[in-house]
C-alpha positions, 0 to 999 in steps of 0.5 A, a space after each residue: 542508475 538501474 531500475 528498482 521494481 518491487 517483486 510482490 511474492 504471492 502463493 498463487 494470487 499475483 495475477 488476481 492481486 495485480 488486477 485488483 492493485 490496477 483497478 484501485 490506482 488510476 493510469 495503471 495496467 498490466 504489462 506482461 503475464 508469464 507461465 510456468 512451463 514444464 519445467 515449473 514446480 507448478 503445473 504448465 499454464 499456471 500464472 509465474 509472474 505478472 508484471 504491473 504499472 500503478 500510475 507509472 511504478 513498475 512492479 512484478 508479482 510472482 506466484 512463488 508459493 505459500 512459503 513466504 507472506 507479507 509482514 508489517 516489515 515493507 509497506 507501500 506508502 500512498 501520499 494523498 493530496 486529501 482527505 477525500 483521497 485517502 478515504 477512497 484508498 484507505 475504503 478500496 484497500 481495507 476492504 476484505 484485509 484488516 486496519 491498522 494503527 496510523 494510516 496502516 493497513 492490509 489489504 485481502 492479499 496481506 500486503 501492508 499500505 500506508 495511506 497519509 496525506 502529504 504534509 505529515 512529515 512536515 507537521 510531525 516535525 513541526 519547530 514548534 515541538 508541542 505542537 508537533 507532539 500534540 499531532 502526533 499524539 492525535 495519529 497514534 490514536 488513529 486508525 485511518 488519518 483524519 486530516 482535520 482532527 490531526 490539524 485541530 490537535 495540532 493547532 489546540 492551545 
């Protein structure tokens, strides 16, 4: 199967967000770093792409230009193992962006995260749907995900 590598555009942020995206996640780094040249749109020096690993996930951003942002419509999902966990992403990437409903959020470059701890998809889906409704209901009316009080609705008679 080919590789798949997420192309992160960013108007002319890319290396600045990779460093920050490198510091936050552990056993991650910057690979590579190239410029545009005469040739460019840009000016000769400036940063092209940076290519990044986040704990193994290769990505690629790319100084493209202020003609397309980030939206809502792709995220970056992060499956924690706890609570304390998702508190430290959910700080480190809020910080200078905006929280969002469900364990949504953007970070300062306007790219969309969502920090959920592992096991919502199976609580979500619980067989027993009241229960699974009542967890559900509990994460609607989140912004971060707060473990304990999603497992206290689901588990409230």
């Amino acid at each position: 199967m080919p590789k798949i590598t997420p192309n992160l555009w960013f108007d002319t942020q890319g290396k600045e967000a990779a460093e920050f995206y490198c510091s936050v996640f552990p056993n991650s780094k910057i690979t590579d770093v190239t410029y545009y040249n005469a040739a460019g749109p840009r000016e000769a020096g400036t940063v092209l792409t940076v290519e990044f690993e986040l704990d193994g996930q290769e990505y690629l951003a790319i100084n493209g230009g202020p003609e397309f942002t980030f939206t809502e419509a792709i995220s970056l999902m992060i499956t924690c193992a706890d609570q304390d966990e998702i508190d430290y992403y959910w700080a480190k990437l809020s910080e200078g962006g905006e929280e969002g409903p469900c364990g949504w959020l953007k970070d300062k470059y306007g790219l969309s995260w969502q920090v959920a701890p592992g096991g919502m998809t199976e609580l979500l889906n619980d067989p027993d749907q009241e229960r699974a409704a009542r967890a559900m209901k509990a994460m609607f009316g989140m912004k971060k995900i707060d473990i304990a009080a999603l497992q206290a609705a689901a588990d409230q008679a």
